[in-house]
VEXTOR-736348 format. One record per residue (C-alpha): x, y, z; residue in three letters; residue number from 1. Coordinates in nm, 3 decimals, padded with zeros to 5 digits. Example, Ala and Ser with C-alpha at 12.3 -4.5 7.8 and 13.67 -1.06 7.14 Angstrom:
2
      c1      c2      c3 res   n
  01.230 -00.450  00.780 Ala   1
  01.367 -00.106  00.714 Ser   2
//
This chain:
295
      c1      c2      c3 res   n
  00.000  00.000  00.000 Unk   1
  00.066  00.357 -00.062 Unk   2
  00.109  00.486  00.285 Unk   3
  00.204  00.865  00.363 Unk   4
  00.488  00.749  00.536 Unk   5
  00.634  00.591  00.272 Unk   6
  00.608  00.816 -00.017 Unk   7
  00.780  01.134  00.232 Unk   8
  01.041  00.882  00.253 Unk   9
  01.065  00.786 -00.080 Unk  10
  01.009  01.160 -00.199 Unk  11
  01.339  01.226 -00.050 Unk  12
  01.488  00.946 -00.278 Unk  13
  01.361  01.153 -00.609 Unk  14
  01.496  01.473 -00.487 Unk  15
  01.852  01.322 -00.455 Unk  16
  01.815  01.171 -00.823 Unk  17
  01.795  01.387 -01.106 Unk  18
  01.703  01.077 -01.316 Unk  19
  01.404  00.993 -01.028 Unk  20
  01.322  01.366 -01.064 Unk  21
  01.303  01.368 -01.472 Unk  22
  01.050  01.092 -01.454 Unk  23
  00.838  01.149 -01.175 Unk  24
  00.811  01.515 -01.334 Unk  25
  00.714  01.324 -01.654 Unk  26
  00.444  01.171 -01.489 Unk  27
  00.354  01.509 -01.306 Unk  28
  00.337  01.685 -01.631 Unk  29
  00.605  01.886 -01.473 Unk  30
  00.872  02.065 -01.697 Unk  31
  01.221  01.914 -01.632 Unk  32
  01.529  02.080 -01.606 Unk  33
  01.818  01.969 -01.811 Unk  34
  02.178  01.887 -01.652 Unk  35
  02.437  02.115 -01.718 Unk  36
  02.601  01.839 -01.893 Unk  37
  02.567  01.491 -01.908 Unk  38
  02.814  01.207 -01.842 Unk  39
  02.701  00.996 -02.132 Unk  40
  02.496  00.971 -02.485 Unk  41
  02.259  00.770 -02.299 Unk  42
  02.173  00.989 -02.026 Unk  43
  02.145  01.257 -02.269 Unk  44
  01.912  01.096 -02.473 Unk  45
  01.675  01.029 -02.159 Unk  46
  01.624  01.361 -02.082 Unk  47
  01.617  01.414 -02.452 Unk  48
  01.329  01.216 -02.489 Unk  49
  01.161  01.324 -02.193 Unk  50
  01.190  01.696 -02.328 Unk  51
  01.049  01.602 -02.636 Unk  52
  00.720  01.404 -02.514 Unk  53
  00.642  01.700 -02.277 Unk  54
  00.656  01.984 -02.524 Unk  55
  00.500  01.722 -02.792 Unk  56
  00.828  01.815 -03.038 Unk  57
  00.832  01.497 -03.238 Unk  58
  01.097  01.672 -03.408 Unk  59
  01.313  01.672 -03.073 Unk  60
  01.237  01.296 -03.052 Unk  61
  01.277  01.189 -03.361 Unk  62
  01.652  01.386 -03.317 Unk  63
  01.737  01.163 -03.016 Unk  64
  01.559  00.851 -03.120 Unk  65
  01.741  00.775 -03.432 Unk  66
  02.072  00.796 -03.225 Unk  67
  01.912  00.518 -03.022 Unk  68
  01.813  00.293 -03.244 Unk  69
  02.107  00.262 -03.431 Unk  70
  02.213  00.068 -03.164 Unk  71
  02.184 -00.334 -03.219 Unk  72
  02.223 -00.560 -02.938 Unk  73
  02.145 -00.868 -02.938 Unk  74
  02.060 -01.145 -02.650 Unk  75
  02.426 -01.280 -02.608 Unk  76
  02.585 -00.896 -02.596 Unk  77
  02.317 -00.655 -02.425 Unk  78
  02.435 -00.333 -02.324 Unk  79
  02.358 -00.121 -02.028 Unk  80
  02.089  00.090 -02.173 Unk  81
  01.846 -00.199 -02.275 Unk  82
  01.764 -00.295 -01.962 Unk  83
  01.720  00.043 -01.833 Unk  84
  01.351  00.051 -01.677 Unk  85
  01.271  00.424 -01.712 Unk  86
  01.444  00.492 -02.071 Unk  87
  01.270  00.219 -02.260 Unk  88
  00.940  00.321 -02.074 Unk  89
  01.006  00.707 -02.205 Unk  90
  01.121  00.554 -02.568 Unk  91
  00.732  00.337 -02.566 Unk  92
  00.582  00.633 -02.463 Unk  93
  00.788  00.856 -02.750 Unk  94
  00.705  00.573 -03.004 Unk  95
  00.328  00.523 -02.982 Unk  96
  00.279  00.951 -02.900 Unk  97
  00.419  01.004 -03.245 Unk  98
  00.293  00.658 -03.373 Unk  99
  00.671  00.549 -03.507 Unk 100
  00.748  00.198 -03.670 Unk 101
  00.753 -00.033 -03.351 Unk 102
  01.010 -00.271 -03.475 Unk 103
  01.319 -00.142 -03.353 Unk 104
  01.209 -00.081 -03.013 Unk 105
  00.986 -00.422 -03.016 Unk 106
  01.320 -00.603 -03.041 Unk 107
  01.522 -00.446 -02.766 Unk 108
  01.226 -00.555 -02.551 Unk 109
  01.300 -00.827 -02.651 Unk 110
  01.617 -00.932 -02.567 Unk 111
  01.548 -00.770 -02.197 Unk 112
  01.516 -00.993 -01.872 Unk 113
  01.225 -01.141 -01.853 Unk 114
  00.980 -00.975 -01.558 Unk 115
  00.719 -00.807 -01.495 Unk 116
  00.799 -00.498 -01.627 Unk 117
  00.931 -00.645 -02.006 Unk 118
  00.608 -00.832 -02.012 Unk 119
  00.368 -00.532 -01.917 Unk 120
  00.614 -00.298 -02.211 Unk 121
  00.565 -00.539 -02.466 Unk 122
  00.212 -00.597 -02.371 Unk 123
  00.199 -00.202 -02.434 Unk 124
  00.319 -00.210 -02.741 Unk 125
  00.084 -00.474 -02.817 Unk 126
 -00.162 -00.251 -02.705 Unk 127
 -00.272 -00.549 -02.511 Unk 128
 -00.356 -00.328 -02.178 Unk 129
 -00.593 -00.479 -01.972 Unk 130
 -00.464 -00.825 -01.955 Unk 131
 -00.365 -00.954 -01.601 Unk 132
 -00.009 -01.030 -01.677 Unk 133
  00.045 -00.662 -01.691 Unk 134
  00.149 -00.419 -01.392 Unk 135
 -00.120 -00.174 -01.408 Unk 136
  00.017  00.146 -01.283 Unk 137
  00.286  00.141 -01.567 Unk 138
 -00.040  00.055 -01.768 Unk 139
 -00.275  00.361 -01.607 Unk 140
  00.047  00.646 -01.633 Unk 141
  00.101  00.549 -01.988 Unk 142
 -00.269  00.621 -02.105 Unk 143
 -00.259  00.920 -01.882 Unk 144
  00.011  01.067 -02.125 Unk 145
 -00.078  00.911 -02.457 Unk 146
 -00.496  00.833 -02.464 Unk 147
 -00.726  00.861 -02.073 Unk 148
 -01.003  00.822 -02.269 Unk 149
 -00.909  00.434 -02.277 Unk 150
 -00.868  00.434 -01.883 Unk 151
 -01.213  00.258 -01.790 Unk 152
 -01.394  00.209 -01.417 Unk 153
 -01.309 -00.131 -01.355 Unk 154
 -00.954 -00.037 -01.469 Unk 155
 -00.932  00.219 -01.188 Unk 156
 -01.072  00.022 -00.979 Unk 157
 -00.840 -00.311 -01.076 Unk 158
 -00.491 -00.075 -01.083 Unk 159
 -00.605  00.047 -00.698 Unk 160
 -00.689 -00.293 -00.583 Unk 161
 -00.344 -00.401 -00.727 Unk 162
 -00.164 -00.134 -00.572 Unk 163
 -00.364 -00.148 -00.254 Unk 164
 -00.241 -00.442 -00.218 Unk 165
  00.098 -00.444 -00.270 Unk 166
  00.270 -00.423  00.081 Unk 167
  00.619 -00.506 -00.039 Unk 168
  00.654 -00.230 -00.298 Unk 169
  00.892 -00.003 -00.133 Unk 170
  01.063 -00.335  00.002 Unk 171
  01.148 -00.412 -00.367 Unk 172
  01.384 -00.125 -00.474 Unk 173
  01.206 -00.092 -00.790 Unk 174
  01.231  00.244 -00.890 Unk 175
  01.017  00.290 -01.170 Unk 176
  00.734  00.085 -01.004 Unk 177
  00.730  00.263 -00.702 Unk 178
  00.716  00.573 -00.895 Unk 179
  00.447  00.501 -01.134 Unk 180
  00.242  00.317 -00.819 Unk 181
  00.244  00.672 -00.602 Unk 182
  00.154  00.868 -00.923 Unk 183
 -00.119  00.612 -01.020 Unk 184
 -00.232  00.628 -00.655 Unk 185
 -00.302  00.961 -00.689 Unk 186
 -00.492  00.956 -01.033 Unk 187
 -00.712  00.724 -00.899 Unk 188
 -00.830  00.947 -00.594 Unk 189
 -00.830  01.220 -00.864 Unk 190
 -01.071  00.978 -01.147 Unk 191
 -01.255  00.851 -00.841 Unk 192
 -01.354  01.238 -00.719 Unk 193
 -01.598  01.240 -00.973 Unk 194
 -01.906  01.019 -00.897 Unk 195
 -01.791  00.732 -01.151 Unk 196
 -01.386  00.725 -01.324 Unk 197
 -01.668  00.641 -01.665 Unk 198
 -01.742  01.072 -01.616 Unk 199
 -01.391  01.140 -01.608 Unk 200
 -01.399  00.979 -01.963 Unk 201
 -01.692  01.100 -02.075 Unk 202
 -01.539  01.446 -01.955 Unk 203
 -01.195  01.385 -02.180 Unk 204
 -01.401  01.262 -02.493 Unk 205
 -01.626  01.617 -02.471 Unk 206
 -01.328  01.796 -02.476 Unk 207
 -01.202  01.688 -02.740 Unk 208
 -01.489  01.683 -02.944 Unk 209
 -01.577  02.027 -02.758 Unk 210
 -01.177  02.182 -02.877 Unk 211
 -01.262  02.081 -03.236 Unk 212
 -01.536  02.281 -03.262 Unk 213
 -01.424  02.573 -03.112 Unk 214
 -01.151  02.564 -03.414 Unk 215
 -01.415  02.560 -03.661 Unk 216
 -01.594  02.859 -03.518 Unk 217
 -01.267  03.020 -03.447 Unk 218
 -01.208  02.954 -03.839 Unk 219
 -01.532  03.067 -03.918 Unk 220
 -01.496  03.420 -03.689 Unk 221
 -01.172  03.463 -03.886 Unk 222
 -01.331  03.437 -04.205 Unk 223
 -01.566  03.629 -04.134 Unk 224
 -01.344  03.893 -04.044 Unk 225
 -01.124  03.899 -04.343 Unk 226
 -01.442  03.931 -04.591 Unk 227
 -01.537  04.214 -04.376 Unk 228
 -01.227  04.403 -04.384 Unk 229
 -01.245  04.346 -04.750 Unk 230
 -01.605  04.449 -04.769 Unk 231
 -01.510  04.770 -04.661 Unk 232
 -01.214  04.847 -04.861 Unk 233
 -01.364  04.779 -05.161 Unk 234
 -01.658  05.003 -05.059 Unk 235
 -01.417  05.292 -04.936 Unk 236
 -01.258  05.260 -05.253 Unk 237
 -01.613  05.260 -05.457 Unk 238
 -01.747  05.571 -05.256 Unk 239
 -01.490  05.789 -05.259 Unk 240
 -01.371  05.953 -05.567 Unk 241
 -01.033  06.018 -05.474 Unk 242
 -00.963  05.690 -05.347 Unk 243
 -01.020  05.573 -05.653 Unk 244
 -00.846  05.817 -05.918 Unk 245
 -00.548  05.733 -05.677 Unk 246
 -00.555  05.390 -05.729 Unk 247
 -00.553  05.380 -06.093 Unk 248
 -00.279  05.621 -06.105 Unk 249
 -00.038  05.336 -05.917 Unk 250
 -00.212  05.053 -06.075 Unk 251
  00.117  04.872 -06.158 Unk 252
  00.234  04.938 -05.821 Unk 253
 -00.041  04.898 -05.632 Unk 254
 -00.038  04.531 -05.789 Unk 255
  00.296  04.487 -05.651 Unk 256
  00.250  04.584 -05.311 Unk 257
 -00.073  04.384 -05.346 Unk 258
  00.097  04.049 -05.398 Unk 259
  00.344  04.143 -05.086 Unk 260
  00.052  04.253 -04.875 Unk 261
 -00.083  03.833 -04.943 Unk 262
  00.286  03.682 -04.886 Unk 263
  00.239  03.848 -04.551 Unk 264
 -00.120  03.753 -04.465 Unk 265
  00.035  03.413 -04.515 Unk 266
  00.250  03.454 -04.204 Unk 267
 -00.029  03.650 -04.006 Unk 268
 -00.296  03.386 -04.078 Unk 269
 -00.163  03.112 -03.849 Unk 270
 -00.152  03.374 -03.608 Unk 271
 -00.419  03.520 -03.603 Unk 272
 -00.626  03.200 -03.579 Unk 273
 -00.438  03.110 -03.255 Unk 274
 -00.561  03.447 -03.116 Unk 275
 -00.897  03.366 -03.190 Unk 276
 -00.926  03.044 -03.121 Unk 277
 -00.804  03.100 -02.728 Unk 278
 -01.029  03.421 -02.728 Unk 279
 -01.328  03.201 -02.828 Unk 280
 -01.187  02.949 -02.581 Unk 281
 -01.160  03.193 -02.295 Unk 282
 -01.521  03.334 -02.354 Unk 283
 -01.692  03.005 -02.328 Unk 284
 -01.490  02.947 -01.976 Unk 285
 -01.245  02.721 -02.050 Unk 286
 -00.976  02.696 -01.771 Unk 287
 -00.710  02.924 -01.848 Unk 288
 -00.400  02.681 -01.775 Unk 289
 -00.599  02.475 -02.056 Unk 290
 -00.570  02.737 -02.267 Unk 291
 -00.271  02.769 -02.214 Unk 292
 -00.188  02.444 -02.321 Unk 293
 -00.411  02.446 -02.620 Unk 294
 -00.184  02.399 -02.963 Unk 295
//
Protein backbone atom coordinates (compact mmCIF):
# COMPACT_ATOMS: atom_id res chain seq x y z
CA UNK A 1 0.00 0.00 0.00
CA UNK A 2 0.66 3.57 -0.62
CA UNK A 3 1.09 4.86 2.85
CA UNK A 4 2.04 8.65 3.63
CA UNK A 5 4.88 7.49 5.36
CA UNK A 6 6.34 5.91 2.72
CA UNK A 7 6.08 8.16 -0.17
CA UNK A 8 7.80 11.34 2.32
CA UNK A 9 10.41 8.82 2.53
CA UNK A 10 10.65 7.86 -0.80
CA UNK A 11 10.09 11.60 -1.99
CA UNK A 12 13.39 12.26 -0.50
CA UNK A 13 14.88 9.46 -2.78
CA UNK A 14 13.61 11.53 -6.09
CA UNK A 15 14.96 14.73 -4.87
CA UNK A 16 18.52 13.22 -4.55
CA UNK A 17 18.15 11.71 -8.23
CA UNK A 18 17.95 13.87 -11.06
CA UNK A 19 17.03 10.77 -13.16
CA UNK A 20 14.04 9.93 -10.28
CA UNK A 21 13.22 13.66 -10.64
CA UNK A 22 13.03 13.68 -14.72
CA UNK A 23 10.50 10.92 -14.54
CA UNK A 24 8.38 11.49 -11.75
CA UNK A 25 8.11 15.15 -13.34
CA UNK A 26 7.14 13.24 -16.54
CA UNK A 27 4.44 11.71 -14.89
CA UNK A 28 3.54 15.09 -13.06
CA UNK A 29 3.37 16.85 -16.31
CA UNK A 30 6.05 18.86 -14.73
CA UNK A 31 8.72 20.65 -16.97
CA UNK A 32 12.21 19.14 -16.32
CA UNK A 33 15.29 20.80 -16.06
CA UNK A 34 18.18 19.69 -18.11
CA UNK A 35 21.78 18.87 -16.52
CA UNK A 36 24.37 21.15 -17.18
CA UNK A 37 26.01 18.39 -18.93
CA UNK A 38 25.67 14.91 -19.08
CA UNK A 39 28.14 12.07 -18.42
CA UNK A 40 27.01 9.96 -21.32
CA UNK A 41 24.96 9.71 -24.85
CA UNK A 42 22.59 7.70 -22.99
CA UNK A 43 21.73 9.89 -20.26
CA UNK A 44 21.45 12.57 -22.69
CA UNK A 45 19.12 10.96 -24.73
CA UNK A 46 16.75 10.29 -21.59
CA UNK A 47 16.24 13.61 -20.82
CA UNK A 48 16.17 14.14 -24.52
CA UNK A 49 13.29 12.16 -24.89
CA UNK A 50 11.61 13.24 -21.93
CA UNK A 51 11.90 16.96 -23.28
CA UNK A 52 10.49 16.02 -26.36
CA UNK A 53 7.20 14.04 -25.14
CA UNK A 54 6.42 17.00 -22.77
CA UNK A 55 6.56 19.84 -25.24
CA UNK A 56 5.00 17.22 -27.92
CA UNK A 57 8.28 18.15 -30.38
CA UNK A 58 8.32 14.97 -32.38
CA UNK A 59 10.97 16.72 -34.08
CA UNK A 60 13.13 16.72 -30.73
CA UNK A 61 12.37 12.96 -30.52
CA UNK A 62 12.77 11.89 -33.61
CA UNK A 63 16.52 13.86 -33.17
CA UNK A 64 17.37 11.63 -30.16
CA UNK A 65 15.59 8.51 -31.20
CA UNK A 66 17.41 7.75 -34.32
CA UNK A 67 20.72 7.96 -32.25
CA UNK A 68 19.12 5.18 -30.22
CA UNK A 69 18.13 2.93 -32.44
CA UNK A 70 21.07 2.62 -34.31
CA UNK A 71 22.13 0.68 -31.64
CA UNK A 72 21.84 -3.34 -32.19
CA UNK A 73 22.23 -5.60 -29.38
CA UNK A 74 21.45 -8.68 -29.38
CA UNK A 75 20.60 -11.45 -26.50
CA UNK A 76 24.26 -12.80 -26.08
CA UNK A 77 25.85 -8.96 -25.96
CA UNK A 78 23.17 -6.55 -24.25
CA UNK A 79 24.35 -3.33 -23.24
CA UNK A 80 23.58 -1.21 -20.28
CA UNK A 81 20.89 0.90 -21.73
CA UNK A 82 18.46 -1.99 -22.75
CA UNK A 83 17.64 -2.95 -19.62
CA UNK A 84 17.20 0.43 -18.33
CA UNK A 85 13.51 0.51 -16.77
CA UNK A 86 12.71 4.24 -17.12
CA UNK A 87 14.44 4.92 -20.71
CA UNK A 88 12.70 2.19 -22.60
CA UNK A 89 9.40 3.21 -20.74
CA UNK A 90 10.06 7.07 -22.05
CA UNK A 91 11.21 5.54 -25.68
CA UNK A 92 7.32 3.37 -25.66
CA UNK A 93 5.82 6.33 -24.63
CA UNK A 94 7.88 8.56 -27.50
CA UNK A 95 7.05 5.73 -30.04
CA UNK A 96 3.28 5.23 -29.82
CA UNK A 97 2.79 9.51 -29.00
CA UNK A 98 4.19 10.04 -32.45
CA UNK A 99 2.93 6.58 -33.73
CA UNK A 100 6.71 5.49 -35.07
CA UNK A 101 7.48 1.98 -36.70
CA UNK A 102 7.53 -0.33 -33.51
CA UNK A 103 10.10 -2.71 -34.75
CA UNK A 104 13.19 -1.42 -33.53
CA UNK A 105 12.09 -0.81 -30.13
CA UNK A 106 9.86 -4.22 -30.16
CA UNK A 107 13.20 -6.03 -30.41
CA UNK A 108 15.22 -4.46 -27.66
CA UNK A 109 12.26 -5.55 -25.51
CA UNK A 110 13.00 -8.27 -26.51
CA UNK A 111 16.17 -9.32 -25.67
CA UNK A 112 15.48 -7.70 -21.97
CA UNK A 113 15.16 -9.93 -18.72
CA UNK A 114 12.25 -11.41 -18.53
CA UNK A 115 9.80 -9.75 -15.58
CA UNK A 116 7.19 -8.07 -14.95
CA UNK A 117 7.99 -4.98 -16.27
CA UNK A 118 9.31 -6.45 -20.06
CA UNK A 119 6.08 -8.32 -20.12
CA UNK A 120 3.68 -5.32 -19.17
CA UNK A 121 6.14 -2.98 -22.11
CA UNK A 122 5.65 -5.39 -24.66
CA UNK A 123 2.12 -5.97 -23.71
CA UNK A 124 1.99 -2.02 -24.34
CA UNK A 125 3.19 -2.10 -27.41
CA UNK A 126 0.84 -4.74 -28.17
CA UNK A 127 -1.62 -2.51 -27.05
CA UNK A 128 -2.72 -5.49 -25.11
CA UNK A 129 -3.56 -3.28 -21.78
CA UNK A 130 -5.93 -4.79 -19.72
CA UNK A 131 -4.64 -8.25 -19.55
CA UNK A 132 -3.65 -9.54 -16.01
CA UNK A 133 -0.09 -10.30 -16.77
CA UNK A 134 0.45 -6.62 -16.91
CA UNK A 135 1.49 -4.19 -13.92
CA UNK A 136 -1.20 -1.74 -14.08
CA UNK A 137 0.17 1.46 -12.83
CA UNK A 138 2.86 1.41 -15.67
CA UNK A 139 -0.40 0.55 -17.68
CA UNK A 140 -2.75 3.61 -16.07
CA UNK A 141 0.47 6.46 -16.33
CA UNK A 142 1.01 5.49 -19.88
CA UNK A 143 -2.69 6.21 -21.05
CA UNK A 144 -2.59 9.20 -18.82
CA UNK A 145 0.11 10.67 -21.25
CA UNK A 146 -0.78 9.11 -24.57
CA UNK A 147 -4.96 8.33 -24.64
CA UNK A 148 -7.26 8.61 -20.73
CA UNK A 149 -10.03 8.22 -22.69
CA UNK A 150 -9.09 4.34 -22.77
CA UNK A 151 -8.68 4.34 -18.83
CA UNK A 152 -12.13 2.58 -17.90
CA UNK A 153 -13.94 2.09 -14.17
CA UNK A 154 -13.09 -1.31 -13.55
CA UNK A 155 -9.54 -0.37 -14.69
CA UNK A 156 -9.32 2.19 -11.88
CA UNK A 157 -10.72 0.22 -9.79
CA UNK A 158 -8.40 -3.11 -10.76
CA UNK A 159 -4.91 -0.75 -10.83
CA UNK A 160 -6.05 0.47 -6.98
CA UNK A 161 -6.89 -2.93 -5.83
CA UNK A 162 -3.44 -4.01 -7.27
CA UNK A 163 -1.64 -1.34 -5.72
CA UNK A 164 -3.64 -1.48 -2.54
CA UNK A 165 -2.41 -4.42 -2.18
CA UNK A 166 0.98 -4.44 -2.70
CA UNK A 167 2.70 -4.23 0.81
CA UNK A 168 6.19 -5.06 -0.39
CA UNK A 169 6.54 -2.30 -2.98
CA UNK A 170 8.92 -0.03 -1.33
CA UNK A 171 10.63 -3.35 0.02
CA UNK A 172 11.48 -4.12 -3.67
CA UNK A 173 13.84 -1.25 -4.74
CA UNK A 174 12.06 -0.92 -7.90
CA UNK A 175 12.31 2.44 -8.90
CA UNK A 176 10.17 2.90 -11.70
CA UNK A 177 7.34 0.85 -10.04
CA UNK A 178 7.30 2.63 -7.02
CA UNK A 179 7.16 5.73 -8.95
CA UNK A 180 4.47 5.01 -11.34
CA UNK A 181 2.42 3.17 -8.19
CA UNK A 182 2.44 6.72 -6.02
CA UNK A 183 1.54 8.68 -9.23
CA UNK A 184 -1.19 6.12 -10.20
CA UNK A 185 -2.32 6.28 -6.55
CA UNK A 186 -3.02 9.61 -6.89
CA UNK A 187 -4.92 9.56 -10.33
CA UNK A 188 -7.12 7.24 -8.99
CA UNK A 189 -8.30 9.47 -5.94
CA UNK A 190 -8.30 12.20 -8.64
CA UNK A 191 -10.71 9.78 -11.47
CA UNK A 192 -12.55 8.51 -8.41
CA UNK A 193 -13.54 12.38 -7.19
CA UNK A 194 -15.98 12.40 -9.73
CA UNK A 195 -19.06 10.19 -8.97
CA UNK A 196 -17.91 7.32 -11.51
CA UNK A 197 -13.86 7.25 -13.24
CA UNK A 198 -16.68 6.41 -16.65
CA UNK A 199 -17.42 10.72 -16.16
CA UNK A 200 -13.91 11.40 -16.08
CA UNK A 201 -13.99 9.79 -19.63
CA UNK A 202 -16.92 11.00 -20.75
CA UNK A 203 -15.39 14.46 -19.55
CA UNK A 204 -11.95 13.85 -21.80
CA UNK A 205 -14.01 12.62 -24.93
CA UNK A 206 -16.26 16.17 -24.71
CA UNK A 207 -13.28 17.96 -24.76
CA UNK A 208 -12.02 16.88 -27.40
CA UNK A 209 -14.89 16.83 -29.44
CA UNK A 210 -15.77 20.27 -27.58
CA UNK A 211 -11.77 21.82 -28.77
CA UNK A 212 -12.62 20.81 -32.36
CA UNK A 213 -15.36 22.81 -32.62
CA UNK A 214 -14.24 25.73 -31.12
CA UNK A 215 -11.51 25.64 -34.14
CA UNK A 216 -14.15 25.60 -36.61
CA UNK A 217 -15.94 28.59 -35.18
CA UNK A 218 -12.67 30.20 -34.47
CA UNK A 219 -12.08 29.54 -38.39
CA UNK A 220 -15.32 30.67 -39.18
CA UNK A 221 -14.96 34.20 -36.89
CA UNK A 222 -11.72 34.63 -38.86
CA UNK A 223 -13.31 34.37 -42.05
CA UNK A 224 -15.66 36.29 -41.34
CA UNK A 225 -13.44 38.93 -40.44
CA UNK A 226 -11.24 38.99 -43.43
CA UNK A 227 -14.42 39.31 -45.91
CA UNK A 228 -15.37 42.14 -43.76
CA UNK A 229 -12.27 44.03 -43.84
CA UNK A 230 -12.45 43.46 -47.50
CA UNK A 231 -16.05 44.49 -47.69
CA UNK A 232 -15.10 47.70 -46.61
CA UNK A 233 -12.14 48.47 -48.61
CA UNK A 234 -13.64 47.79 -51.61
CA UNK A 235 -16.58 50.03 -50.59
CA UNK A 236 -14.17 52.92 -49.36
CA UNK A 237 -12.58 52.60 -52.53
CA UNK A 238 -16.13 52.60 -54.57
CA UNK A 239 -17.47 55.71 -52.56
CA UNK A 240 -14.90 57.89 -52.59
CA UNK A 241 -13.71 59.53 -55.67
CA UNK A 242 -10.33 60.18 -54.74
CA UNK A 243 -9.63 56.90 -53.47
CA UNK A 244 -10.20 55.73 -56.53
CA UNK A 245 -8.46 58.17 -59.18
CA UNK A 246 -5.48 57.33 -56.77
CA UNK A 247 -5.55 53.90 -57.29
CA UNK A 248 -5.53 53.80 -60.93
CA UNK A 249 -2.79 56.21 -61.05
CA UNK A 250 -0.38 53.36 -59.17
CA UNK A 251 -2.12 50.53 -60.75
CA UNK A 252 1.17 48.72 -61.58
CA UNK A 253 2.34 49.38 -58.21
CA UNK A 254 -0.41 48.98 -56.32
CA UNK A 255 -0.38 45.31 -57.89
CA UNK A 256 2.96 44.87 -56.51
CA UNK A 257 2.50 45.84 -53.11
CA UNK A 258 -0.73 43.84 -53.46
CA UNK A 259 0.97 40.49 -53.98
CA UNK A 260 3.44 41.43 -50.86
CA UNK A 261 0.52 42.53 -48.75
CA UNK A 262 -0.83 38.33 -49.43
CA UNK A 263 2.86 36.82 -48.86
CA UNK A 264 2.39 38.48 -45.51
CA UNK A 265 -1.20 37.53 -44.65
CA UNK A 266 0.35 34.13 -45.15
CA UNK A 267 2.50 34.54 -42.04
CA UNK A 268 -0.29 36.50 -40.06
CA UNK A 269 -2.96 33.86 -40.78
CA UNK A 270 -1.63 31.12 -38.49
CA UNK A 271 -1.52 33.74 -36.08
CA UNK A 272 -4.19 35.20 -36.03
CA UNK A 273 -6.26 32.00 -35.79
CA UNK A 274 -4.38 31.10 -32.55
CA UNK A 275 -5.61 34.47 -31.16
CA UNK A 276 -8.97 33.66 -31.90
CA UNK A 277 -9.26 30.44 -31.21
CA UNK A 278 -8.04 31.00 -27.28
CA UNK A 279 -10.29 34.21 -27.28
CA UNK A 280 -13.28 32.01 -28.28
CA UNK A 281 -11.87 29.49 -25.81
CA UNK A 282 -11.60 31.93 -22.95
CA UNK A 283 -15.21 33.34 -23.54
CA UNK A 284 -16.92 30.05 -23.28
CA UNK A 285 -14.90 29.47 -19.76
CA UNK A 286 -12.45 27.21 -20.50
CA UNK A 287 -9.76 26.96 -17.71
CA UNK A 288 -7.10 29.24 -18.48
CA UNK A 289 -4.00 26.81 -17.75
CA UNK A 290 -5.99 24.75 -20.56
CA UNK A 291 -5.70 27.37 -22.67
CA UNK A 292 -2.71 27.69 -22.14
CA UNK A 293 -1.88 24.44 -23.21
CA UNK A 294 -4.11 24.46 -26.20
CA UNK A 295 -1.84 23.99 -29.63
Amino acid sequence: MVSIEERFSYYSRIKDSPKLTAFYNLLSSIPIGLPNQFSNETEEIYYGVIQSIQQDKKKDFDLNYSKKSKSNPSKDSPTPFVNDDFLIFCLVLGVLKFRYDTKWIKSIIAIRSRNPITITLENILGENYFTKSNLPELVLMFLHLTNPNLITNDFLNSAYKNINENTELFESKNDIQIICSIKSFDLIIYYKGARDGHEIRLLNEFKDVFTKRVKILAWLVQTTLFILILYGIIKFITLNTQAKAFIDSIGSALKILGLLGLSQIGNIVPVLRKFIYKIVLKSFGYPKELINNEK
